[in-house]
Backbone as XML, in Angstrom:
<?xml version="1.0"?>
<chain id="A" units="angstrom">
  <residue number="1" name="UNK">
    <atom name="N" x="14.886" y="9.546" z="-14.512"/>
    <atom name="CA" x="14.035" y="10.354" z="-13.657"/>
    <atom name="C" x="14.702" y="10.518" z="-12.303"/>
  </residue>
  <residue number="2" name="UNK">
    <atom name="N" x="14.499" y="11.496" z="-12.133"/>
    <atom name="CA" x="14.678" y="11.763" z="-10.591"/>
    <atom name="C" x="14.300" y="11.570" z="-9.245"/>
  </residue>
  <residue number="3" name="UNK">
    <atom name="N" x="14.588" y="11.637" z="-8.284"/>
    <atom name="CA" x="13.756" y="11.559" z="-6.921"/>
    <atom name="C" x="12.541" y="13.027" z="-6.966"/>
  </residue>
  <residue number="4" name="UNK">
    <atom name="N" x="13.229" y="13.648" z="-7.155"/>
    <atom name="CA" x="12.738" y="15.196" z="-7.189"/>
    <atom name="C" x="11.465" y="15.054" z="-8.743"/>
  </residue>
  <residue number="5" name="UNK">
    <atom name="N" x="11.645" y="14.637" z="-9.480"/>
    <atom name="CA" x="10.782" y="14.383" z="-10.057"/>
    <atom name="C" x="9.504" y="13.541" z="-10.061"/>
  </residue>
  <residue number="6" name="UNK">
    <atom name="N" x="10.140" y="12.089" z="-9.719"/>
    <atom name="CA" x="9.205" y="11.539" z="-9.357"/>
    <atom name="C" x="8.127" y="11.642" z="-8.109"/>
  </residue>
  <residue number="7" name="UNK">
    <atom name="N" x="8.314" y="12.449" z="-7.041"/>
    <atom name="CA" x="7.276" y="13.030" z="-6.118"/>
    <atom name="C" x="6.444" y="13.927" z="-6.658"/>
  </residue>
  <residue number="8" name="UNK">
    <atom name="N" x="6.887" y="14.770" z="-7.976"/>
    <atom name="CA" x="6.580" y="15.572" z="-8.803"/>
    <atom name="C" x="4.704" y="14.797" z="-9.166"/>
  </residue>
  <residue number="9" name="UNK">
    <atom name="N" x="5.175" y="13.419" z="-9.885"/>
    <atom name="CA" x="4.268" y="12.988" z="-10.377"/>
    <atom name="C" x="3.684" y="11.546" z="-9.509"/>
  </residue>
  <residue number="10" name="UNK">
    <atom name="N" x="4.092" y="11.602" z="-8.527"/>
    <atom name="CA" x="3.947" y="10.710" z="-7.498"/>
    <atom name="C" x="1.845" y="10.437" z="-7.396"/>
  </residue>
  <residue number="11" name="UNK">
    <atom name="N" x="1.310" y="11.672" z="-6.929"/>
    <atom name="CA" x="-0.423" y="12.028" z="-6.884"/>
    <atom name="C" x="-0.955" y="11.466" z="-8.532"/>
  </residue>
  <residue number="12" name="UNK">
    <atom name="N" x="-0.003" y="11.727" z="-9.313"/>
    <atom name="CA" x="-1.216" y="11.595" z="-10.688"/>
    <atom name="C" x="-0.132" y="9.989" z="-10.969"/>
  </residue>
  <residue number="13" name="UNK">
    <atom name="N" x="0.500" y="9.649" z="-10.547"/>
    <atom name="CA" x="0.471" y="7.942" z="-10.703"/>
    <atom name="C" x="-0.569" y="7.131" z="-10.191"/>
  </residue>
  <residue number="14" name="UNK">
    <atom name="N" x="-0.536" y="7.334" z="-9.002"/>
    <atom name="CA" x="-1.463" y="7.030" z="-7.821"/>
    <atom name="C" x="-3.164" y="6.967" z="-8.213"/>
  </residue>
  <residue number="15" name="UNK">
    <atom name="N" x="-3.464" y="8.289" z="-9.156"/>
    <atom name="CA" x="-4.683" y="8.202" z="-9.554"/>
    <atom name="C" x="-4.861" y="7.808" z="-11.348"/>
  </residue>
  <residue number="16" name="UNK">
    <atom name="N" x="-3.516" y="7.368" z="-11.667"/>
    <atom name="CA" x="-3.592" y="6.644" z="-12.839"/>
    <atom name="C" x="-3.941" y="7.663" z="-13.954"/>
  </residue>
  <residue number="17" name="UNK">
    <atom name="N" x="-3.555" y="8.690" z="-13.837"/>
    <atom name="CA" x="-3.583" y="9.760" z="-15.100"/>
    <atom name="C" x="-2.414" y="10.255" z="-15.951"/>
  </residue>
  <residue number="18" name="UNK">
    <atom name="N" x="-1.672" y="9.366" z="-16.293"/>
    <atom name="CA" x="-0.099" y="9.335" z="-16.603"/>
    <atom name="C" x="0.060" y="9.086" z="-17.860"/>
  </residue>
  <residue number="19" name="UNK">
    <atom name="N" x="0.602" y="9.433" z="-18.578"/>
    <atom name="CA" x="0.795" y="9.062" z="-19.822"/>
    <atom name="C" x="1.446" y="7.780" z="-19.910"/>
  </residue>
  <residue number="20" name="UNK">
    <atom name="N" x="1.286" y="6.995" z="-20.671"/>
    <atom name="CA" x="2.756" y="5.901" z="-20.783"/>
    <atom name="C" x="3.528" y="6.417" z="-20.956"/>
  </residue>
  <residue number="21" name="UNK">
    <atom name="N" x="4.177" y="6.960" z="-21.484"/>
    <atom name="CA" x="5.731" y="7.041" z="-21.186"/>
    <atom name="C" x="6.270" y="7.965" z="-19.555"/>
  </residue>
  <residue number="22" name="UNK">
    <atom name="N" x="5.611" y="8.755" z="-19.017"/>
    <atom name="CA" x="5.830" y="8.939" z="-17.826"/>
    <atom name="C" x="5.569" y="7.984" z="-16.444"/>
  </residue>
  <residue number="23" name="UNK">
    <atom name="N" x="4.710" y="6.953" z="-17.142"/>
    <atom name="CA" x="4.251" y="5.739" z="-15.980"/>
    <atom name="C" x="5.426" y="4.907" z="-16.329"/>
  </residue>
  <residue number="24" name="UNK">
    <atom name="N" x="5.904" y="4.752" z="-17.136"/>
    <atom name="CA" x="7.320" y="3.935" z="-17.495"/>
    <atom name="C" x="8.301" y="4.215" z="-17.020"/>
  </residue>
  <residue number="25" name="UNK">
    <atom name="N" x="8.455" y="5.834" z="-17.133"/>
    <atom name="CA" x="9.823" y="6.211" z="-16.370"/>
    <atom name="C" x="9.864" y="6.115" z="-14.923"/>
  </residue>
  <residue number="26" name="UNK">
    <atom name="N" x="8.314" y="5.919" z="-14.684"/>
    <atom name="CA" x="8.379" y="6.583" z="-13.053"/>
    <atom name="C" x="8.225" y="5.223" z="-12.543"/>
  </residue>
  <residue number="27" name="UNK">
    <atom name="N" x="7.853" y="3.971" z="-12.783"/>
    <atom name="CA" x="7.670" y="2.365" z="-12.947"/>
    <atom name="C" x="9.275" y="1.920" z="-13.110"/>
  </residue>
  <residue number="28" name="UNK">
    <atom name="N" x="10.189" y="2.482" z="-13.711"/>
    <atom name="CA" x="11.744" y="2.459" z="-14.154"/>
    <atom name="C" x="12.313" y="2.360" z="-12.593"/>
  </residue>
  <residue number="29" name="UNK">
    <atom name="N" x="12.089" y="4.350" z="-12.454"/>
    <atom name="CA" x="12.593" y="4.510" z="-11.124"/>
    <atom name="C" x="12.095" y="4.047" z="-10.228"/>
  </residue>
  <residue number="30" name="UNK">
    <atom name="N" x="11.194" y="3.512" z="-10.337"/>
    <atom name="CA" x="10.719" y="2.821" z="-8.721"/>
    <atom name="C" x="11.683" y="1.392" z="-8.963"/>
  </residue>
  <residue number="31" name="UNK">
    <atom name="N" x="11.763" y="0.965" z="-9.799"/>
    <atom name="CA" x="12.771" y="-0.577" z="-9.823"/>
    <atom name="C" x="13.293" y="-0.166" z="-9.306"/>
  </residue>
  <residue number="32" name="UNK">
    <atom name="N" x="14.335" y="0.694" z="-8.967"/>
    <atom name="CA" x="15.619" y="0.888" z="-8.592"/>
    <atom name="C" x="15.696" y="1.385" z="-7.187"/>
  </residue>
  <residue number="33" name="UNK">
    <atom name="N" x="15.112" y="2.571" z="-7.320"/>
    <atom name="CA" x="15.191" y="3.529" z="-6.287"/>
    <atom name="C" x="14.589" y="3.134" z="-4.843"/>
  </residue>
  <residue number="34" name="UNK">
    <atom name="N" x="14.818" y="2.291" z="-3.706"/>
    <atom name="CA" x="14.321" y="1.899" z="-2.875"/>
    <atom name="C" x="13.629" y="2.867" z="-1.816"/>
  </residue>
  <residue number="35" name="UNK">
    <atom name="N" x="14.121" y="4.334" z="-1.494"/>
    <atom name="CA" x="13.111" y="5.261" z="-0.883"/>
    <atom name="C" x="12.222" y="5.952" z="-1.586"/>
  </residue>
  <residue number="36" name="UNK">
    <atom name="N" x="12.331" y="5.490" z="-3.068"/>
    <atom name="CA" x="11.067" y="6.067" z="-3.303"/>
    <atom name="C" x="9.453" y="4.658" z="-3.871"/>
  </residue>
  <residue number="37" name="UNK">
    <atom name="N" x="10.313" y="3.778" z="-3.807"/>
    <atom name="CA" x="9.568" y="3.034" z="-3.814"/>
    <atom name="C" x="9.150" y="3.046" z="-2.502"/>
  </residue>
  <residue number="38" name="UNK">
    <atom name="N" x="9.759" y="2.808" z="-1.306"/>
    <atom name="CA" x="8.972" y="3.062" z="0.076"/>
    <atom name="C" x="7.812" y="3.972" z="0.187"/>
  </residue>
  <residue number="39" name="UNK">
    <atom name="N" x="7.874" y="5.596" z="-0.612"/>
    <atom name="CA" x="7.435" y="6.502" z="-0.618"/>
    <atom name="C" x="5.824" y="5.946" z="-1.095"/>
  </residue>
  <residue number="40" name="UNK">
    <atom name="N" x="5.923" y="5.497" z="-2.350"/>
    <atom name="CA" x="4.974" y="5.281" z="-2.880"/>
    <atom name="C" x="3.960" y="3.856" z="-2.294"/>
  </residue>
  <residue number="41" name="UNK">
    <atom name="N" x="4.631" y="3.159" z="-1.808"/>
    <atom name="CA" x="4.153" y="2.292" z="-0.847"/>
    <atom name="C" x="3.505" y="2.680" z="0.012"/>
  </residue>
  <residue number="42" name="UNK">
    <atom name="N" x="4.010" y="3.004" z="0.665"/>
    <atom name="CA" x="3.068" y="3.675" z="2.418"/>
    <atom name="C" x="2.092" y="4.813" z="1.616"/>
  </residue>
  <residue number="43" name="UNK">
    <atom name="N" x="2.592" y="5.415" z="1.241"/>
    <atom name="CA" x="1.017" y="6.577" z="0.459"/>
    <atom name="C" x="0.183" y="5.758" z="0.038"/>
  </residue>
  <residue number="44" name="UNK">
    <atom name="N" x="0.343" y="5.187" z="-1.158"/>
    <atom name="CA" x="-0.737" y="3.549" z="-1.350"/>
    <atom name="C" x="-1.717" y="2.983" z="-0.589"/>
  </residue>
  <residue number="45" name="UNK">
    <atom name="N" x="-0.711" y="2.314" z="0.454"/>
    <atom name="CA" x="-1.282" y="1.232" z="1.530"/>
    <atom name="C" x="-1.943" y="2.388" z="2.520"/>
  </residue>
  <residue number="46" name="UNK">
    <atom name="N" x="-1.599" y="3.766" z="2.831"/>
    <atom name="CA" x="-2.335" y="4.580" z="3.358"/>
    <atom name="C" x="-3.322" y="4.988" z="3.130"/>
  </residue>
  <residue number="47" name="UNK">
    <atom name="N" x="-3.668" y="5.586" z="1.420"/>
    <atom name="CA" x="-4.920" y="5.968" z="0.743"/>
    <atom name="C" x="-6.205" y="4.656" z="1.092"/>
  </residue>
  <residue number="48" name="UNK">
    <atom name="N" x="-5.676" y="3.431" z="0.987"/>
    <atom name="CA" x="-6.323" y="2.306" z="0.926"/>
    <atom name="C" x="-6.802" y="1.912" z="2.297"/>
  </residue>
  <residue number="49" name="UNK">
    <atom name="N" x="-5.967" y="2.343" z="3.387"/>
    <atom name="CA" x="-6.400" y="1.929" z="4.608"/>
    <atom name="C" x="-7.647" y="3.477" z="5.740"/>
  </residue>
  <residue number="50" name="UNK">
    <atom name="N" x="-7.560" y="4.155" z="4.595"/>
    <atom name="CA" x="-8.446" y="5.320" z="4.667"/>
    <atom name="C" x="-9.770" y="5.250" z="3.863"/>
  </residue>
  <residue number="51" name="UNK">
    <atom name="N" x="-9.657" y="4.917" z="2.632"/>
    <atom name="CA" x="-10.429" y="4.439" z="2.103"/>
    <atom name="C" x="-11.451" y="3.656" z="2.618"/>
  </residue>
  <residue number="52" name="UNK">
    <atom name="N" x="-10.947" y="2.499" z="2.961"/>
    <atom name="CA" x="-11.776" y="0.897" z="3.133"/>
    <atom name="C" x="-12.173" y="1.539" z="4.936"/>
  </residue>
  <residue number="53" name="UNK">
    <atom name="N" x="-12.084" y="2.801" z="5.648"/>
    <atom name="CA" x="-12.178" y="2.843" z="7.030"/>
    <atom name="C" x="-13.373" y="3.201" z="7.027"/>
  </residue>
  <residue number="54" name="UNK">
    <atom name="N" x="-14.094" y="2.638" z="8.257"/>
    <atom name="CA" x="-15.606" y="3.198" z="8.723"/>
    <atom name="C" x="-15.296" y="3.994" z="9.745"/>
  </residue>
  <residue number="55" name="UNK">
    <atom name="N" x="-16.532" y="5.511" z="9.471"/>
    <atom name="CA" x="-16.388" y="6.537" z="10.956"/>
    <atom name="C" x="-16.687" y="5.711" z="12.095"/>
  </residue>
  <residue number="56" name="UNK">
    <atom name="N" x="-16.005" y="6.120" z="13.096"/>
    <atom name="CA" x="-16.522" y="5.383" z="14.073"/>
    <atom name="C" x="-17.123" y="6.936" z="15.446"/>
  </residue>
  <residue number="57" name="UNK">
    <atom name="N" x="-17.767" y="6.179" z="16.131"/>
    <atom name="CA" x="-18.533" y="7.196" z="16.977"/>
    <atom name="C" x="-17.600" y="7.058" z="18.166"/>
  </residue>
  <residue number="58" name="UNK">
    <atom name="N" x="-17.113" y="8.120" z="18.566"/>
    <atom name="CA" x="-16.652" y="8.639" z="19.891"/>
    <atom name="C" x="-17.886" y="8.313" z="20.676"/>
  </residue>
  <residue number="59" name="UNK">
    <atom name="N" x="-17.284" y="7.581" z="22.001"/>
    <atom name="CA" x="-18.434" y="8.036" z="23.299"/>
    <atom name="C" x="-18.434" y="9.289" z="23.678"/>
  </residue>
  <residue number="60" name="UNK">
    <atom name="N" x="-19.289" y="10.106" z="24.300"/>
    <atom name="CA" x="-19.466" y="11.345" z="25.025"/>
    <atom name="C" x="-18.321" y="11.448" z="25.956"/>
  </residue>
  <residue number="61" name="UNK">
    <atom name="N" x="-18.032" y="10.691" z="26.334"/>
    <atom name="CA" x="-17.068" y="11.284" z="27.585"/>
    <atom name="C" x="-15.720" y="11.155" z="26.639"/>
  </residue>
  <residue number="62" name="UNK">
    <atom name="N" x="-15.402" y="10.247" z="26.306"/>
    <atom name="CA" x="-13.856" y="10.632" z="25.343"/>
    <atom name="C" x="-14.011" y="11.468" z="25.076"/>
  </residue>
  <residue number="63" name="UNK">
    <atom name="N" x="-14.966" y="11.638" z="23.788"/>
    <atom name="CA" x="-15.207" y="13.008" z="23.058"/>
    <atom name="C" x="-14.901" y="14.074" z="23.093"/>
  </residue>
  <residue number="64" name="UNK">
    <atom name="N" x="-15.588" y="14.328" z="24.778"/>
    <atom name="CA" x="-15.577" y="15.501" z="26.234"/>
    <atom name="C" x="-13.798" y="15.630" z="25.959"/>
  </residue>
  <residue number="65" name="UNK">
    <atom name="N" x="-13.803" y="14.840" z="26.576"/>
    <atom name="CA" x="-12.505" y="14.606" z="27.309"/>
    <atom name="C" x="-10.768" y="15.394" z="26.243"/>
  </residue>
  <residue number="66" name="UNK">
    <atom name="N" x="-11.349" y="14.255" z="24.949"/>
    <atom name="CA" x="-10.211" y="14.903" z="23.929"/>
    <atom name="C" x="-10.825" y="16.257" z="23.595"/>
  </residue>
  <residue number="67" name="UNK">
    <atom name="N" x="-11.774" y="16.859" z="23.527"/>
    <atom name="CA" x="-11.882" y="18.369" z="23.276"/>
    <atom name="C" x="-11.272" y="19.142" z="24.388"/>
  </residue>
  <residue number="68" name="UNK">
    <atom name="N" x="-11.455" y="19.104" z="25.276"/>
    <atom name="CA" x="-10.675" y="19.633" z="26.793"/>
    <atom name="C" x="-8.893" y="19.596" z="26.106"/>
  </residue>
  <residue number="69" name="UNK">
    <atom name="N" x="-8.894" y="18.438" z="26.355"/>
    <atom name="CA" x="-7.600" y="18.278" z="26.064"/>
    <atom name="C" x="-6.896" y="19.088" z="25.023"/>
  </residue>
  <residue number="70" name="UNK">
    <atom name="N" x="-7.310" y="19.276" z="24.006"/>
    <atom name="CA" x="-6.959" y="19.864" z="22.816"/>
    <atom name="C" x="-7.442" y="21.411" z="23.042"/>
  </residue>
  <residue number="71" name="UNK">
    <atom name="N" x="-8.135" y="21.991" z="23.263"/>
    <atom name="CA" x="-8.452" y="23.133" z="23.821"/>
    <atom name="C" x="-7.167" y="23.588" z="24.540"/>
  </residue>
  <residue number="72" name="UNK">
    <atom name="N" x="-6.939" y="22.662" z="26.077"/>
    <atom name="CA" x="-5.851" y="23.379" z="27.237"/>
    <atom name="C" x="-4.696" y="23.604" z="26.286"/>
  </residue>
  <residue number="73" name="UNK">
    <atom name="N" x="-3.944" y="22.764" z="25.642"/>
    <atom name="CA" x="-3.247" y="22.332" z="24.781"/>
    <atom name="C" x="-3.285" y="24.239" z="23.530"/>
  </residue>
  <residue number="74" name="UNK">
    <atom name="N" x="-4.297" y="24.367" z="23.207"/>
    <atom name="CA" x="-4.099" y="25.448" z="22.151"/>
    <atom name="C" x="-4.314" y="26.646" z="22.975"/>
  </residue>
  <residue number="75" name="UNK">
    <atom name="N" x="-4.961" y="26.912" z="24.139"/>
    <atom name="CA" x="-4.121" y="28.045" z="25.172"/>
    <atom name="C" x="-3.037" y="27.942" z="26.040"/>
  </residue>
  <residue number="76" name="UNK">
    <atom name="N" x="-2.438" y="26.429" z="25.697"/>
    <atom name="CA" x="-1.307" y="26.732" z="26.108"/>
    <atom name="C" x="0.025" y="27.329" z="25.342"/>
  </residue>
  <residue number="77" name="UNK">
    <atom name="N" x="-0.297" y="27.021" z="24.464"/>
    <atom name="CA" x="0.390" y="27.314" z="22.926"/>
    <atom name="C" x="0.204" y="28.756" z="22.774"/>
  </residue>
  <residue number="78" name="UNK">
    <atom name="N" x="-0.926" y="29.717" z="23.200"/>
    <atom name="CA" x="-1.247" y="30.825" z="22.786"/>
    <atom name="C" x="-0.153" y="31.505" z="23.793"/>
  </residue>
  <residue number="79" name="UNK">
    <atom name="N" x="-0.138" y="30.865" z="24.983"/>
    <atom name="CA" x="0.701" y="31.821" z="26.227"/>
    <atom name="C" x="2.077" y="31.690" z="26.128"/>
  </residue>
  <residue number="80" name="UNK">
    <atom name="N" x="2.207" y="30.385" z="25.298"/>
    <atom name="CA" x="4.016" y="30.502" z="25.308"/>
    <atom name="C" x="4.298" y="30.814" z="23.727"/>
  </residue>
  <residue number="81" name="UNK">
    <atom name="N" x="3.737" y="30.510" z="23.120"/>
    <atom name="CA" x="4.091" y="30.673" z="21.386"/>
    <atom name="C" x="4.014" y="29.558" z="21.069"/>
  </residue>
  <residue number="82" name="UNK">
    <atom name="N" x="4.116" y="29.099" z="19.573"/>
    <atom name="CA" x="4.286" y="28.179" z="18.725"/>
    <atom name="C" x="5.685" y="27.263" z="18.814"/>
  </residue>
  <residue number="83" name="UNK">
    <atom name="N" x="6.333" y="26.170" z="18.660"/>
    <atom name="CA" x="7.247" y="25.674" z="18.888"/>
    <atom name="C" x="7.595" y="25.763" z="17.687"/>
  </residue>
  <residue number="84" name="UNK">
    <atom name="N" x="9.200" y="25.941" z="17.587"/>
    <atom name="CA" x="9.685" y="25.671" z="16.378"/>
    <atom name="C" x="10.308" y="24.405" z="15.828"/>
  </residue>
  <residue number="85" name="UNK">
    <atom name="N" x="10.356" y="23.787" z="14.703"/>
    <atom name="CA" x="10.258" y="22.510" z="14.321"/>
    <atom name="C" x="11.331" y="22.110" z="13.590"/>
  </residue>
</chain>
């Protein structure tokens, strides 16, 4: 398997809808392959640390405050353009 493949099927490992023999190959390449085992790690430990999170309530004035912020921020963007990345 590939790198290019295995991101392929990276989402339906994750939610355990894999056939065996594609959870094998892709269980194979993760032995080996150390950035994509990273890959699949941090997505993991991410889904999970999103998961298990409680909303939490903004105070009014942050709240205030980051909407302002993000507002000046997207007319400022409107007057100069979009940045390229």
């Amino acid at each position: 398997m590939k790198c290019s493949e295995f991101l392929q099927e990276l989402t339906n490992y994750l939610d355990g809808v894999l056939d065996d023999r594609t959870k094998s190959e892709l269980e194979d390449h993760l032995a080996w392959c150390h950035n994509c085992y990273v890959v699949c790690d941090t997505t993991k430990k991410t889904i999970e640390i999103y998961r298990d999170s409680q909303l939490y309530e903004l105070p009014d004035d942050l709240r205030n405050r980051l909407r302002s912020a993000i507002v000046a921020k997207c007319e400022a963007r409107k007057k100069t353009g979009p940045r390229e990345v």
